[in-house]
KEVOFI-195843 format. One record per residue (C-alpha): x, y, z; residue number from 1. Coordinates in steps of 0.5 Angstrom, whole numbers, always signed. Each point is the difference from the previous one (the first is absolute). Layout:
N
X:Y:Z:NUM $
...
REM end
This chain:
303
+162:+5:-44:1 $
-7:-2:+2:2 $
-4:-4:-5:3 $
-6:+4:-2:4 $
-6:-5:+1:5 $
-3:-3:-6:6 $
-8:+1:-2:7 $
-1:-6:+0:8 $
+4:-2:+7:9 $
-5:+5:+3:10 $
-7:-4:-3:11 $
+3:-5:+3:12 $
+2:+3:+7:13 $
-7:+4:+0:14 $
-4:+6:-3:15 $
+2:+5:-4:16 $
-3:+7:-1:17 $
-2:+2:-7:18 $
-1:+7:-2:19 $
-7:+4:-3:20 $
-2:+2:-7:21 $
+5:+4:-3:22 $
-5:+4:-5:23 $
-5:+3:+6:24 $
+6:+2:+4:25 $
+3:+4:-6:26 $
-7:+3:+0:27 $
+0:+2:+6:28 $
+6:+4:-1:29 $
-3:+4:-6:30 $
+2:-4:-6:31 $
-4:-1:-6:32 $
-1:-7:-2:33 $
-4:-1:-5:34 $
+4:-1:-6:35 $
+2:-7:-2:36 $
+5:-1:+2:37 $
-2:+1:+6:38 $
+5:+1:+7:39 $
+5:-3:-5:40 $
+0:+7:-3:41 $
+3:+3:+6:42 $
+6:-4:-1:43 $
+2:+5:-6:44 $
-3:+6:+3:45 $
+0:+0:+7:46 $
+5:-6:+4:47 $
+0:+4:+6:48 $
-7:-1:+1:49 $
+1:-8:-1:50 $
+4:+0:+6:51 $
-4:+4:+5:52 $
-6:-5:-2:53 $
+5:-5:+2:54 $
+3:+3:+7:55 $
-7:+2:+1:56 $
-1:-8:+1:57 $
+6:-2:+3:58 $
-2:+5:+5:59 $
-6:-3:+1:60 $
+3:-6:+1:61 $
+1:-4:-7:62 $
+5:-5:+1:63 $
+0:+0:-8:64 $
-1:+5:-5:65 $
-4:-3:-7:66 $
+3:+5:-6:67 $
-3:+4:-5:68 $
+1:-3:-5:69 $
-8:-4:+0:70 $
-1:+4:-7:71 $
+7:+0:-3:72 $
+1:-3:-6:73 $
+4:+1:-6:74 $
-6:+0:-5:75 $
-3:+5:+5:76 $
+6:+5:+0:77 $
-1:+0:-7:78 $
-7:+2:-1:79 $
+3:+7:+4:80 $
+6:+1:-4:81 $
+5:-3:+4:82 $
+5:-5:-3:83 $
+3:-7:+3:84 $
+6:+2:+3:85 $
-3:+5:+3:86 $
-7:-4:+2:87 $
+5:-5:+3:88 $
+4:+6:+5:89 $
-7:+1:+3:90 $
-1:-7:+1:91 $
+7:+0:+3:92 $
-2:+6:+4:93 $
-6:-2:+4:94 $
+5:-6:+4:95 $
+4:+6:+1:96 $
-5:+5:+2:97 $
-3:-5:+6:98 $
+8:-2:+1:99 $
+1:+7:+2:100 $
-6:+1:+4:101 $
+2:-6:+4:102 $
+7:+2:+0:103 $
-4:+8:+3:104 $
-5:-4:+6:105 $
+5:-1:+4:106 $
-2:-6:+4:107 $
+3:-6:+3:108 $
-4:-5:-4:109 $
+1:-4:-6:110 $
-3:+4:-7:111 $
-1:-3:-6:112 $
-2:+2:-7:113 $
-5:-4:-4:114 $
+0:+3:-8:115 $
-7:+0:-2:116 $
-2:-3:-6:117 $
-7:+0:-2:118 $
-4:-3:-5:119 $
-1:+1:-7:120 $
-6:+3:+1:121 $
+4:+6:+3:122 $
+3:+2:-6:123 $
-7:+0:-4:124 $
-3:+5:+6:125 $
-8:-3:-2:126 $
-1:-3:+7:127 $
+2:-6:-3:128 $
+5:-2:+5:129 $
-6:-2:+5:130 $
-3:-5:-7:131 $
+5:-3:-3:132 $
+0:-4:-6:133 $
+3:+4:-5:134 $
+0:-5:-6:135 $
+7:+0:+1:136 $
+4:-7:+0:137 $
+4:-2:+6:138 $
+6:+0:-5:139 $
-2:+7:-1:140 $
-1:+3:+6:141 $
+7:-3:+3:142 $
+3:+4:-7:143 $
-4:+6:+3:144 $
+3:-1:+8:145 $
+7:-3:-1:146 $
+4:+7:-1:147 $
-3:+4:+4:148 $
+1:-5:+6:149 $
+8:-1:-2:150 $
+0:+7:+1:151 $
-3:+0:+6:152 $
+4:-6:+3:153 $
+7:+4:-3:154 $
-2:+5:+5:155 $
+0:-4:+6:156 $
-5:+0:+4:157 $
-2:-5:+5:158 $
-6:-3:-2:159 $
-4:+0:-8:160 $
-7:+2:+2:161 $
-4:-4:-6:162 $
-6:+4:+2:163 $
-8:+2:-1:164 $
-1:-6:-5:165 $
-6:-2:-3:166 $
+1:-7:-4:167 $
+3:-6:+1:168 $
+3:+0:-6:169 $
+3:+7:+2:170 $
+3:-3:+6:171 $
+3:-6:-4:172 $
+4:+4:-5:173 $
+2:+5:+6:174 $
+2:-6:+3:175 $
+5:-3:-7:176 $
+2:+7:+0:177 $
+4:+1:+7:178 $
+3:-6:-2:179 $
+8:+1:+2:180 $
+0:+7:+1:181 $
+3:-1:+7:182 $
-5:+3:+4:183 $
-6:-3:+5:184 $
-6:+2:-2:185 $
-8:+0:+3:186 $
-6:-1:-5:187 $
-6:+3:+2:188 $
-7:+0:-3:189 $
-6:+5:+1:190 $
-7:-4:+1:191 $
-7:+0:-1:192 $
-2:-5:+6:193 $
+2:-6:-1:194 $
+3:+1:-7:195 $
+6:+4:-3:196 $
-3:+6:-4:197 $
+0:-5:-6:198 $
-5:-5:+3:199 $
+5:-5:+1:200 $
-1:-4:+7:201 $
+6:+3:+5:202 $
+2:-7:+1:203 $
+2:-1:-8:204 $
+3:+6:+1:205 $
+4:-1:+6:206 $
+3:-6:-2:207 $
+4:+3:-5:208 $
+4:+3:+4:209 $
+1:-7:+5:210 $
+6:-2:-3:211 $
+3:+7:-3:212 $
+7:+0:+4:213 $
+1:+8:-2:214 $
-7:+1:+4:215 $
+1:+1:+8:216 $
-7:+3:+1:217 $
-8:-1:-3:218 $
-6:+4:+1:219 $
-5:+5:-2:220 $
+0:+8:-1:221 $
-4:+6:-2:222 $
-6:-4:+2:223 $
-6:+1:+5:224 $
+2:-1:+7:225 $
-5:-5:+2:226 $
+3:-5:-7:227 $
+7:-1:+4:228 $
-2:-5:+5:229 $
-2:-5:-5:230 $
+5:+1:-5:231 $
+6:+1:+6:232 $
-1:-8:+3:233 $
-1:-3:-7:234 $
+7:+2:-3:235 $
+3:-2:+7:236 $
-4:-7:+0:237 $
+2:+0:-9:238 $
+6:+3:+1:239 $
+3:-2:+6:240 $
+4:+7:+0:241 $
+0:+7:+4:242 $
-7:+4:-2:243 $
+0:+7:-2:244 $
-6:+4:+0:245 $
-1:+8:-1:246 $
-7:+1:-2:247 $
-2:+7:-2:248 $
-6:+5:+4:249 $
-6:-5:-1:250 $
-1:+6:-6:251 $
-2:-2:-7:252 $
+5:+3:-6:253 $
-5:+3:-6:254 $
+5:+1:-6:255 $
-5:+4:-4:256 $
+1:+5:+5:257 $
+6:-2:+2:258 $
-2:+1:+8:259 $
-2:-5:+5:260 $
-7:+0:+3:261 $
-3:-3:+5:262 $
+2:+0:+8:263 $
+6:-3:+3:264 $
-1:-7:+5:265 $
+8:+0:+1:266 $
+1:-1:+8:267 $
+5:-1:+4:268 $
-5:-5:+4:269 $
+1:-5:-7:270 $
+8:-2:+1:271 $
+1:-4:+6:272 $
-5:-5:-5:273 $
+4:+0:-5:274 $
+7:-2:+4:275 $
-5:-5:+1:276 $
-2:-2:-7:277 $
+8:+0:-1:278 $
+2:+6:-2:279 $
+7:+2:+1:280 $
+1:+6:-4:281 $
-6:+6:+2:282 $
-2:+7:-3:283 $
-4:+3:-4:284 $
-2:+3:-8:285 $
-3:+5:-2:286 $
-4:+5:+5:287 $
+4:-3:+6:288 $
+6:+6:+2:289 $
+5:+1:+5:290 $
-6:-1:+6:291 $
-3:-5:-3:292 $
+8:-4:+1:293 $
+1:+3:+6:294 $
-6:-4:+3:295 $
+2:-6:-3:296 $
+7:+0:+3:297 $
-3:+1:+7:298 $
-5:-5:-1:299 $
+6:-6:-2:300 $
+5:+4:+6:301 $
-7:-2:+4:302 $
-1:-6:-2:303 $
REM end
């Protein structure tokens, strides 16, 4: 039996395509969003969708498919009725949903399954998530992601994406929390500049997860476009880890509308410059679909 290729073996051995934004693809598919619970909702409602959302990416070329699972938390189940053994069903669901996608593809090259886990501003649904400081301790905050994170690392996905954090002391306690789960995770941060969304240097921010044996991957998400080169080669010259970088269209989130506004400055012309700045590990967030990944997988195939 031939041994499938670890995600970590593939960092290493070169660049790795990741997906595009979950939301927006759910969208273009006629599916109303707009409650708090967001793509997470679909889990419970329509799972089918989920893993159409996720073909469509592996189609396009994604190597790996990120759950969705960003907005799924037990406390935030709660608040639509749905108790926790059946909110830890649809965690466990999302893995399984982007397992059949891939198992659905059809192609010779590895897949991997990365299950989301967002940031507790997620859960608030407020916009919070791109301000950080929630006034909650790191102890806290490691209370709040620990059991969500054990269901997911149970379900068996490749990778944990600790993903879209605006806070370092966020990313400590996610870090504390993936201790001995047995399952590799990255951490990626969404930034202002040269800052996270907190205001902490990226350099502070990044060294955390230097010596974090569990994280086989640092970098950014769901921020602009122009912010990847400078945050990819400093968590490469910080870290000395595999960079991963999926930033969102460009595009700007306006949580009282609950719409994004503005204009995208994505481009395909960006992405040989972040393999160069380090990155390992490269999609896109919110706002970039399927054509968007197809792009980025012939410019990294060209390269």
């Amino acid at each position: 039996m031939t041994r499938t290729i670890t995600l970590a073996e593939a960092l290493a051995a070169g660049t790795v395509v990741l997906d595009g934004g979950m939301s927006n693809q759910l969208e273009s598919a006629g599916h109303d969003l707009s409650d708090e619970l967001w793509s997470a909702r679909l889990l419970a409602e329509h799972p089918e969708a989920v893993t159409e959302a996720h073909l469509a990416y592996f189609r396009a070329g994604a190597d790996v498919a990120i759950t969705a699972s960003y907005q799924a938390t037990f406390e935030g189940f709660a608040k639509h009725g749905i108790g926790r053994e059946r909110a830890a069903e649809l965690m466990a669901l999302s893995v399984e949903s982007a397992r059949e996608a891939a198992r659905r593809a059809g192609v010779s090259r590895p897949l991997w399954v990365a299950a989301s886990a967002g940031p507790y501003g997620a859960m608030l649904a407020d916009g919070s998530e791109y301000r950080g400081r929630y006034g909650l301790s790191v102890d806290e905050l490691e209370r709040f992601h620990r059991p969500r994170l054990e269901v997911l690392a149970a379900a068996g996905p490749d990778v944990l994406a600790l993903e879209t954090v605006p806070d370092a002391d966020e990313a400590a306690a996610l870090l504390r929390a993936v201790r001995g789960l047995g399952v590799p995770a990255w951490l990626t941060y969404s930034v202002a500049g040269d800052r996270t969304r907190a205001g902490q240097p990226l350099e502070e921010a990044f060294a955390l997860a230097a010596e974090a044996d569990e994280v086989i991957a640092v970098g950014v998400n769901c921020c602009a476009p122009q912010d990847v080169d400078g945050a990819a080669a400093t968590a490469a010259r910080v870290t000395g880890k595999p960079v991963v970088v999926y930033p969102n269209s460009g595009e700007t989130w306006d949580a009282g509308a609950r719409a994004w506004t503005g204009r995208s400055t994505f481009t395909v012309g960006q992405v040989k410059g972040w393999q160069q700045a380090g990155a390992r590990l490269i999609g896109g967030c919110c706002r970039v679909g399927p054509d968007g990944v197809a792009g980025i997988a012939g410019a990294l195939e060209a390269a």
